[in-house]
Jmol script that loads the backbone (N, CA, C; Angstrom):
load data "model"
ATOM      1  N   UNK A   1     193.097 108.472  49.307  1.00  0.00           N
ATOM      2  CA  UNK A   1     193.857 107.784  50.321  1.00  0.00           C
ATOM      3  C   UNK A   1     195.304 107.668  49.869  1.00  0.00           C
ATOM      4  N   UNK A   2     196.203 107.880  50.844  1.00  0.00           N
ATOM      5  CA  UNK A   2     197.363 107.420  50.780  1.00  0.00           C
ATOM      6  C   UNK A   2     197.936 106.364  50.391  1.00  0.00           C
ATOM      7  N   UNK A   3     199.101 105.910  49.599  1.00  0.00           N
ATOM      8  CA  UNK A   3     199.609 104.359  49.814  1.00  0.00           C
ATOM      9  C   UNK A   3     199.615 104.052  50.961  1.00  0.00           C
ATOM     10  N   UNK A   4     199.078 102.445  51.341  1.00  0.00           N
ATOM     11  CA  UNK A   4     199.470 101.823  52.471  1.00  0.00           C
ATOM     12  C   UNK A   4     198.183 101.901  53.128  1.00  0.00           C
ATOM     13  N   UNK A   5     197.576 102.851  53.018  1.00  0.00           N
ATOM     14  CA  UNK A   5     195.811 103.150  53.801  1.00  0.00           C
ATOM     15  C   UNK A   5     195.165 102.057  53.412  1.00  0.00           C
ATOM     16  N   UNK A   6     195.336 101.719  52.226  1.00  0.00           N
ATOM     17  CA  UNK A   6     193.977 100.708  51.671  1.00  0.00           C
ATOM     18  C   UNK A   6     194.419  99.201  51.984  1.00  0.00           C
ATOM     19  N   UNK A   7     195.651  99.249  52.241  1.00  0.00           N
ATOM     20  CA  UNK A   7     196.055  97.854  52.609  1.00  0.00           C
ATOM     21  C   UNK A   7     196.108  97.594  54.017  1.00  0.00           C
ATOM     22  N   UNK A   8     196.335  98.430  54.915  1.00  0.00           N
ATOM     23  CA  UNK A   8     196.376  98.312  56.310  1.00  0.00           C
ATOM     24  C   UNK A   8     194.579  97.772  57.234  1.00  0.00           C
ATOM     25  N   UNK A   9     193.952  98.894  56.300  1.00  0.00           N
ATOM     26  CA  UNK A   9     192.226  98.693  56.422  1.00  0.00           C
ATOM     27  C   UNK A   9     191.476  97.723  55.154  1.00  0.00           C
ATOM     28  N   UNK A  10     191.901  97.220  54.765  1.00  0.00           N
ATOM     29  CA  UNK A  10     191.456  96.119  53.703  1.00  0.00           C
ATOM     30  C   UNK A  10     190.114  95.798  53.778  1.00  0.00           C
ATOM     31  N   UNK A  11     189.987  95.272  55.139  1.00  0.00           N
ATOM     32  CA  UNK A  11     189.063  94.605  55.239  1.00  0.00           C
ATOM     33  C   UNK A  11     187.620  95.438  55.246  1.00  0.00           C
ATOM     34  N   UNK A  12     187.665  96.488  56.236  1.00  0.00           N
ATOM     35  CA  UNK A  12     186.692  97.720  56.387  1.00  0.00           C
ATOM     36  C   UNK A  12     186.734  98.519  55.370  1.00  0.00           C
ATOM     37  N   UNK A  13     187.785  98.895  53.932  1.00  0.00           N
ATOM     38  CA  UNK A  13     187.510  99.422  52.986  1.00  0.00           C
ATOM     39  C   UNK A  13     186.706  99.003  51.662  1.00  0.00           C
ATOM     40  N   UNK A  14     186.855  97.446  52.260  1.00  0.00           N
ATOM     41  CA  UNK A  14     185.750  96.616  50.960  1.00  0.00           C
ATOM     42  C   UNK A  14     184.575  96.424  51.182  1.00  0.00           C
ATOM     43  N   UNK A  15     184.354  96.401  52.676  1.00  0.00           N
ATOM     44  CA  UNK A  15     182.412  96.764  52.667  1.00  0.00           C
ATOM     45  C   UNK A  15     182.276  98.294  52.722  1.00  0.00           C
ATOM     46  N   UNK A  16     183.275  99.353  52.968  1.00  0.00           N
ATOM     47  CA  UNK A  16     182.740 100.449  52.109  1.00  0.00           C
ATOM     48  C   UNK A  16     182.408 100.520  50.587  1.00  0.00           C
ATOM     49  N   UNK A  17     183.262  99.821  50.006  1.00  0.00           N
ATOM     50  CA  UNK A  17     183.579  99.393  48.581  1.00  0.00           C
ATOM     51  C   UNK A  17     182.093  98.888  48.213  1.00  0.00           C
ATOM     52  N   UNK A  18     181.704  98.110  48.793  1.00  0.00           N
ATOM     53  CA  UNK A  18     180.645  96.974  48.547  1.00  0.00           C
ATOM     54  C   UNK A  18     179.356  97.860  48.810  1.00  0.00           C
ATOM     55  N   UNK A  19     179.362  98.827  49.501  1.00  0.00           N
ATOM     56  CA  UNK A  19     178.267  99.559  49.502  1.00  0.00           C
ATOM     57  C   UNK A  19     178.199 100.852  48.877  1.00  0.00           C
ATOM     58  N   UNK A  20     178.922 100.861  47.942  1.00  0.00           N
ATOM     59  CA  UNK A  20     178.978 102.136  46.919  1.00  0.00           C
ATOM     60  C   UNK A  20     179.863 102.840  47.112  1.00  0.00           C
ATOM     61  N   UNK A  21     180.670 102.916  48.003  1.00  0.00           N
ATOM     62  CA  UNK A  21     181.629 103.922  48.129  1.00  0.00           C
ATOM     63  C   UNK A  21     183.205 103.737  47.355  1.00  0.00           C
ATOM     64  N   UNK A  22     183.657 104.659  46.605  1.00  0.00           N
ATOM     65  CA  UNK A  22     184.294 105.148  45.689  1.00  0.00           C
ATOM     66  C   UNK A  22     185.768 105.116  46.231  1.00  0.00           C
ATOM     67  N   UNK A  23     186.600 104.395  46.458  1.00  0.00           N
ATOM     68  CA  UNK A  23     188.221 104.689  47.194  1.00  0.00           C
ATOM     69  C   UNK A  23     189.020 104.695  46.191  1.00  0.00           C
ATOM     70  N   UNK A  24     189.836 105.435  46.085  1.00  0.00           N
ATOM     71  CA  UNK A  24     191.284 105.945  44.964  1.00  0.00           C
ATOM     72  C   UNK A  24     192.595 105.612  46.078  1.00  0.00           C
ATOM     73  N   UNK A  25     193.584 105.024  46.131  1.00  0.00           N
ATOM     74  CA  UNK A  25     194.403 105.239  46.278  1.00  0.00           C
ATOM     75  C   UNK A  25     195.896 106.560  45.947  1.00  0.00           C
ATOM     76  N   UNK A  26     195.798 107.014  46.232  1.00  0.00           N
ATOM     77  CA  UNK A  26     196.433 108.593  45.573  1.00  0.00           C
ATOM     78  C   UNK A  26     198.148 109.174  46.940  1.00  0.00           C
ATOM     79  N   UNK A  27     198.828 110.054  45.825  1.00  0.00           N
ATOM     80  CA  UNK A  27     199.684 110.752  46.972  1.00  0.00           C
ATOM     81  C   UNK A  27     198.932 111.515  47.512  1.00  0.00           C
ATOM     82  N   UNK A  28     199.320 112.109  48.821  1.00  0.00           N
ATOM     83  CA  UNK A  28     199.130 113.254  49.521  1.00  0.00           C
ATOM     84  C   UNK A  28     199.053 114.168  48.851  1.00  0.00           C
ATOM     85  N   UNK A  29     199.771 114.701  47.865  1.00  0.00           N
ATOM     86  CA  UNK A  29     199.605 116.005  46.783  1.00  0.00           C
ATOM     87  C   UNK A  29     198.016 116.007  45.775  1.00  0.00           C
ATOM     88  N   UNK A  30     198.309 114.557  45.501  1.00  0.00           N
ATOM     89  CA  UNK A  30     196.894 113.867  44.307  1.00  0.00           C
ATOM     90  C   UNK A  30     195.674 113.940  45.140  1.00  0.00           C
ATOM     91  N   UNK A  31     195.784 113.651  46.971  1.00  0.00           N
ATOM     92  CA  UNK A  31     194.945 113.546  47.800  1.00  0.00           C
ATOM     93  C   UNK A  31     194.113 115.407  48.187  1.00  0.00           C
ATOM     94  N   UNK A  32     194.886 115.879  48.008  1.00  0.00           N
ATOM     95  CA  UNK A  32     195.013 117.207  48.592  1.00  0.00           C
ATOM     96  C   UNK A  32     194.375 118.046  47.015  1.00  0.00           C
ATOM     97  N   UNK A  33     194.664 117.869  46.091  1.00  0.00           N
ATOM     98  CA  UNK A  33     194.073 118.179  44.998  1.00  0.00           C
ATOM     99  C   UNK A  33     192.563 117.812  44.706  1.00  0.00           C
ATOM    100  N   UNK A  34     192.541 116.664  44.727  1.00  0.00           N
ATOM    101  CA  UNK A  34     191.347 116.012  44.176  1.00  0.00           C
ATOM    102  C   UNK A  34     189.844 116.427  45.328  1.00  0.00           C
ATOM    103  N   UNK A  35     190.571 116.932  46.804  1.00  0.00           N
ATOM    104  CA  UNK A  35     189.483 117.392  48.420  1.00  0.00           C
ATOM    105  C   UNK A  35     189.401 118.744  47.624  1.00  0.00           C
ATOM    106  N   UNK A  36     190.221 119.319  47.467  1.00  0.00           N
ATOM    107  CA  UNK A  36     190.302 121.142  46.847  1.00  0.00           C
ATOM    108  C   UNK A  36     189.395 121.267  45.890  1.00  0.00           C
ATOM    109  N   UNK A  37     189.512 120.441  44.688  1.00  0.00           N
ATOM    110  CA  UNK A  37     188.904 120.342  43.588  1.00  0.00           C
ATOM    111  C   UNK A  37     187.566 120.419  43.944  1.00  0.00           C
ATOM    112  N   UNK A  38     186.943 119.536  44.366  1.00  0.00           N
ATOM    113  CA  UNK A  38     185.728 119.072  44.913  1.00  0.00           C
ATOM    114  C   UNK A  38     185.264 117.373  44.391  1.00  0.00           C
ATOM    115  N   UNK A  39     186.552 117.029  43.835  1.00  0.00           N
ATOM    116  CA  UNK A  39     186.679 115.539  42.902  1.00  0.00           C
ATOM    117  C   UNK A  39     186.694 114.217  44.065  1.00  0.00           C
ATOM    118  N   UNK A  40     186.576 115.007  45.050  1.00  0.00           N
ATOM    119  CA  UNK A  40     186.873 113.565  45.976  1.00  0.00           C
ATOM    120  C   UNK A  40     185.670 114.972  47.415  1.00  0.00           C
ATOM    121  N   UNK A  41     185.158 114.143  47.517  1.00  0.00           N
ATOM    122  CA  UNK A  41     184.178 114.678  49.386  1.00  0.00           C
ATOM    123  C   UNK A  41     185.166 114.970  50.215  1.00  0.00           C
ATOM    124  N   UNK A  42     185.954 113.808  50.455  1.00  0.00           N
ATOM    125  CA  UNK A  42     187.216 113.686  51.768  1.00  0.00           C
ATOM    126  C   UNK A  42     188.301 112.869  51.092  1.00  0.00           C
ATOM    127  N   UNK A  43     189.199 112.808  51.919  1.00  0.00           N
ATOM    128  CA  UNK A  43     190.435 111.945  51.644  1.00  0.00           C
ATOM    129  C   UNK A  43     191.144 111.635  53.056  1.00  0.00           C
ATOM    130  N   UNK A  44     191.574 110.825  53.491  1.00  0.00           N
ATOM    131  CA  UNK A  44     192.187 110.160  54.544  1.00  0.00           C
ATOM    132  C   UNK A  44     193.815 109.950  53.785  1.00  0.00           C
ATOM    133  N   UNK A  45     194.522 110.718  54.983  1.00  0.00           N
ATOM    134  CA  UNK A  45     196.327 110.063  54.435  1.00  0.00           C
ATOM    135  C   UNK A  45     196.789 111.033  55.540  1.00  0.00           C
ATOM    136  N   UNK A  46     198.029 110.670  55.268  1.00  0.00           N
ATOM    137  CA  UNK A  46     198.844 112.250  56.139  1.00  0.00           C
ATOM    138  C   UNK A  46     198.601 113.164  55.864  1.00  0.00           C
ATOM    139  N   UNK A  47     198.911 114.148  56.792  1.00  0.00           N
ATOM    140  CA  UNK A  47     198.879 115.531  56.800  1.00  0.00           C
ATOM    141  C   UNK A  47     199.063 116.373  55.742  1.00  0.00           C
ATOM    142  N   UNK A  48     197.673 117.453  55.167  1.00  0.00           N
ATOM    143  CA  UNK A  48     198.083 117.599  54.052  1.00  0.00           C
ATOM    144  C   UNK A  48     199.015 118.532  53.690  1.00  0.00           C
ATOM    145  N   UNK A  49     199.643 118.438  52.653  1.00  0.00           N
ATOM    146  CA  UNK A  49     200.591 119.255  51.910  1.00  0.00           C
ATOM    147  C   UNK A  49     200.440 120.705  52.299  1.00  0.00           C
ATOM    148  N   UNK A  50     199.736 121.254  51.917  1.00  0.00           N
ATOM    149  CA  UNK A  50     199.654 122.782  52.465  1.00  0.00           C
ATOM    150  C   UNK A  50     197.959 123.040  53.872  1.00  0.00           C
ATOM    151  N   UNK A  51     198.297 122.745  55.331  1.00  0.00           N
ATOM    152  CA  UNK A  51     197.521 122.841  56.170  1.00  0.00           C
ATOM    153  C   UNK A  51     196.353 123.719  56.424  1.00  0.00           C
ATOM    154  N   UNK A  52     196.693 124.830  55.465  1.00  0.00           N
ATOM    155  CA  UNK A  52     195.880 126.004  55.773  1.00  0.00           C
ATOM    156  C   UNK A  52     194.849 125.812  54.797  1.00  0.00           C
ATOM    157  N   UNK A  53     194.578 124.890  53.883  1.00  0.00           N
ATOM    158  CA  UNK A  53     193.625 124.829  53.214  1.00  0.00           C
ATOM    159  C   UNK A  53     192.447 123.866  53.793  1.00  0.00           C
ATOM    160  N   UNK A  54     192.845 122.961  54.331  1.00  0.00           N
ATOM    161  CA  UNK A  54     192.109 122.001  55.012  1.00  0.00           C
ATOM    162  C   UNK A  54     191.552 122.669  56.924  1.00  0.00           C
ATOM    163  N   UNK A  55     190.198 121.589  57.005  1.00  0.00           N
ATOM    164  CA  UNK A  55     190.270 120.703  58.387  1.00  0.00           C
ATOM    165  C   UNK A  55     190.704 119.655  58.500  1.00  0.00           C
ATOM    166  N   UNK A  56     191.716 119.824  59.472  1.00  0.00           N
ATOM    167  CA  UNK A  56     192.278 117.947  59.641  1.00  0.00           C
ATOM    168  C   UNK A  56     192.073 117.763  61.191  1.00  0.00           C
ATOM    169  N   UNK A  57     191.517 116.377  60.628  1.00  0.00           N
ATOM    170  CA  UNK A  57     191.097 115.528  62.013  1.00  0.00           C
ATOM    171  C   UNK A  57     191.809 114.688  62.266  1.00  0.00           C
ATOM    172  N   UNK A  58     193.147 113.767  63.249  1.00  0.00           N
ATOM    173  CA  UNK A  58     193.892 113.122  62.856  1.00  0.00           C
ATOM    174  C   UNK A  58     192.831 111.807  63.519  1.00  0.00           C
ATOM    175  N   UNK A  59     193.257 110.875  63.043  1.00  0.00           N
ATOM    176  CA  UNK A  59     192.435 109.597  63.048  1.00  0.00           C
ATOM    177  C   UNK A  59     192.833 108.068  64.117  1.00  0.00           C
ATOM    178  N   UNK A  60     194.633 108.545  63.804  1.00  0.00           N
ATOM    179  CA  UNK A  60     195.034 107.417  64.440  1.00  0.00           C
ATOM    180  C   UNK A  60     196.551 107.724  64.382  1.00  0.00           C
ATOM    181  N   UNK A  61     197.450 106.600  65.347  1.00  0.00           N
ATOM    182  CA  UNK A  61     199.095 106.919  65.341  1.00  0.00           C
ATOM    183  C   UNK A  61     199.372 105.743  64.576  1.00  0.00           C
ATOM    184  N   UNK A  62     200.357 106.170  64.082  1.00  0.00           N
ATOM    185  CA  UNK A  62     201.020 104.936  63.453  1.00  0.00           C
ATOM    186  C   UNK A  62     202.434 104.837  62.972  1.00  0.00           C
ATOM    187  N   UNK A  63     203.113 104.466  64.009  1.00  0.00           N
ATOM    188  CA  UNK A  63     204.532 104.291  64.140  1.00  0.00           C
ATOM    189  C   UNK A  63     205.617 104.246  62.983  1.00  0.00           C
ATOM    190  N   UNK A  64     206.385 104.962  62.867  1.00  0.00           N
ATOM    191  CA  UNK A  64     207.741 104.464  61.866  1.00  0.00           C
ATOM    192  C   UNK A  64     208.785 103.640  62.289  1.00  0.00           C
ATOM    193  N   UNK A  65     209.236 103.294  61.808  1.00  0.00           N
ATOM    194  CA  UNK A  65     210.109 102.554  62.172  1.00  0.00           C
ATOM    195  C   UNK A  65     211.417 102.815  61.544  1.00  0.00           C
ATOM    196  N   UNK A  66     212.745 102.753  62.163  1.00  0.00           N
ATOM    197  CA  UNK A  66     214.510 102.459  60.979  1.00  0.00           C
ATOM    198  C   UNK A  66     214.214 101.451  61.036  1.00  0.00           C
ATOM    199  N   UNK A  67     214.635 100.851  59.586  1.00  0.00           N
ATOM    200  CA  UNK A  67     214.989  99.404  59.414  1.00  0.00           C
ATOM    201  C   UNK A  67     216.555  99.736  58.844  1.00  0.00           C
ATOM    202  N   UNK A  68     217.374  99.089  59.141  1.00  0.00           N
ATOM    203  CA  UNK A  68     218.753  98.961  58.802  1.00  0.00           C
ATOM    204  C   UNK A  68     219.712  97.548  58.965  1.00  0.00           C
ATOM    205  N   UNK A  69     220.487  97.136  58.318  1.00  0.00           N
ATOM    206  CA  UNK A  69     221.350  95.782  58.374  1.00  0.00           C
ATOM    207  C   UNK A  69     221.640  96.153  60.294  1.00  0.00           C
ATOM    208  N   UNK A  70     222.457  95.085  60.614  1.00  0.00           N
ATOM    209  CA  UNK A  70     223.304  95.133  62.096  1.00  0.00           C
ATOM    210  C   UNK A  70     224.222  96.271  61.863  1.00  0.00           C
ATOM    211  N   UNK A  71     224.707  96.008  60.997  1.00  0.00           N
ATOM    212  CA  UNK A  71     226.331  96.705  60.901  1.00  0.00           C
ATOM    213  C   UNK A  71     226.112  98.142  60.109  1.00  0.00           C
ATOM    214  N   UNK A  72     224.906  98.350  60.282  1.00  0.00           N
ATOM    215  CA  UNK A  72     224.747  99.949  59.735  1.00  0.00           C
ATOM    216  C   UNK A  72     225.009 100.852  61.153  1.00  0.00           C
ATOM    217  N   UNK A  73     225.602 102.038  61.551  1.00  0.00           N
ATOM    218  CA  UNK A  73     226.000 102.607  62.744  1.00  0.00           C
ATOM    219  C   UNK A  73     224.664 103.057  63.452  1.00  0.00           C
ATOM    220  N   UNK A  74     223.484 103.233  63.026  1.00  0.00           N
ATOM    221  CA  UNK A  74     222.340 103.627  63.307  1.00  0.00           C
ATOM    222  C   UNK A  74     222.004 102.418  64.098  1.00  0.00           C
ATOM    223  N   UNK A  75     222.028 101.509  63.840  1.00  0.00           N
ATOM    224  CA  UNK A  75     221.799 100.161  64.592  1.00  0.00           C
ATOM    225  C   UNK A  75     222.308  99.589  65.841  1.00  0.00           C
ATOM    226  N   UNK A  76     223.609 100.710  65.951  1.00  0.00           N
ATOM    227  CA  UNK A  76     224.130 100.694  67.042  1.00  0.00           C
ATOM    228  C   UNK A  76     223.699 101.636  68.130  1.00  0.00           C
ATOM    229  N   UNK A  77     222.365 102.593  67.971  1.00  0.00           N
ATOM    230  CA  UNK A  77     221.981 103.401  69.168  1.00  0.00           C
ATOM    231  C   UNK A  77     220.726 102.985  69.523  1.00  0.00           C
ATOM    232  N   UNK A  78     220.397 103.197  70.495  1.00  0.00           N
ATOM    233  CA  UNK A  78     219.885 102.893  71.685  1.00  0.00           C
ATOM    234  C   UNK A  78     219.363 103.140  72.416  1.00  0.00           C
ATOM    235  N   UNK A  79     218.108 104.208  72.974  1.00  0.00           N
ATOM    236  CA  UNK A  79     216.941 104.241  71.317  1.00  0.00           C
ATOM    237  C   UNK A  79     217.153 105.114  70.370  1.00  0.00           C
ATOM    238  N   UNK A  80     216.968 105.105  69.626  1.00  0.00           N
ATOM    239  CA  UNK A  80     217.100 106.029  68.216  1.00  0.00           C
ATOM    240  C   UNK A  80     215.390 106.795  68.541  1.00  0.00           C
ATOM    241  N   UNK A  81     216.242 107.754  68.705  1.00  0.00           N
ATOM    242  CA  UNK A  81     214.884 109.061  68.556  1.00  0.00           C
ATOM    243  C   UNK A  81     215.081 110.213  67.592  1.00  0.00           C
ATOM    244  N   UNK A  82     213.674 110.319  67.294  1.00  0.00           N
ATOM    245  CA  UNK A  82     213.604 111.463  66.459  1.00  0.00           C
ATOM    246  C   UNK A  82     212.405 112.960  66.805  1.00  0.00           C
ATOM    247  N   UNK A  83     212.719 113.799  66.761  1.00  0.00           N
ATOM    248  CA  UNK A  83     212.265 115.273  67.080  1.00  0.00           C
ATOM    249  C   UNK A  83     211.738 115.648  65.720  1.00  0.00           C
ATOM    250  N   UNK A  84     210.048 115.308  65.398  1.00  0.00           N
ATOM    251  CA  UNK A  84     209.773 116.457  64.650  1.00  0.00           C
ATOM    252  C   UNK A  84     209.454 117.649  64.810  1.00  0.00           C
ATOM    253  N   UNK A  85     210.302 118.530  64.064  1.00  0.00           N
ATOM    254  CA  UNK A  85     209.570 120.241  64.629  1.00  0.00           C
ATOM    255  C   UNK A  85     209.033 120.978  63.645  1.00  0.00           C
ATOM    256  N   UNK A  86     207.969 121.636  63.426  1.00  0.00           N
ATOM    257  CA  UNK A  86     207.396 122.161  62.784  1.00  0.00           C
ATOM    258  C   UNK A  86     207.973 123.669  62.235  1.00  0.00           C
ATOM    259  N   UNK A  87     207.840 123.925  61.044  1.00  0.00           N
ATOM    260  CA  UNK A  87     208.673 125.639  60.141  1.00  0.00           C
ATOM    261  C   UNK A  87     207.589 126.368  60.428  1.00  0.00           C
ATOM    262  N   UNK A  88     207.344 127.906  60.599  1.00  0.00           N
ATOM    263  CA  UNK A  88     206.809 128.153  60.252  1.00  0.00           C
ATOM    264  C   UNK A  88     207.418 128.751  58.897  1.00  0.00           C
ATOM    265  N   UNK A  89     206.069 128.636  57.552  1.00  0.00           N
ATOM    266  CA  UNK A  89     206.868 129.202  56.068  1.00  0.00           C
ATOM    267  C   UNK A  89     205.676 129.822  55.743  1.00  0.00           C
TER     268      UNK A  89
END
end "model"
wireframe off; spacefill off
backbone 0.3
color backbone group
């Protein structure tokens, strides 16, 4: 799992916990290694590092946010959007 996974689901990761199940907190790279390896069954986080090795199922949305002072110029637009676009590499 990703940072932030185990804290967001706390509550539902400790009766997995409680019934034997094994959770690591890990990066996406550590996450993506350890599914490859065969050291971990699955792993839940973002999207992994290199796509073509995996099935990914996405699970859920979960918003970003800017955080910035007032007086940062970003703070001054209205909405602030962002375009992710995908490479192909």
């Amino acid at each position: 799992m990703t940072p932030g996974i185990l804290y967001t689901y706390w509550d539902v990761l400790n009766q997995l916990e409680k019934s034997g199940v094994n959770l690591l907190e890990l990066y996406d790279y550590q996450c993506d290694k350890a599914v490859k390896e065969e050291t971990a069954c699955m792993g839940i986080g973002v999207e992994p590092v290199d796509t073509s090795l995996f099935d990914v199922i996405p699970l859920a949305h979960h918003p970003l946010y800017a955080i910035c002072s007032e007086s940062h110029p970003l703070a001054q637009k209205t909405p602030l959007l962002f375009q992710i676009r995908k490479t192909n590499t």
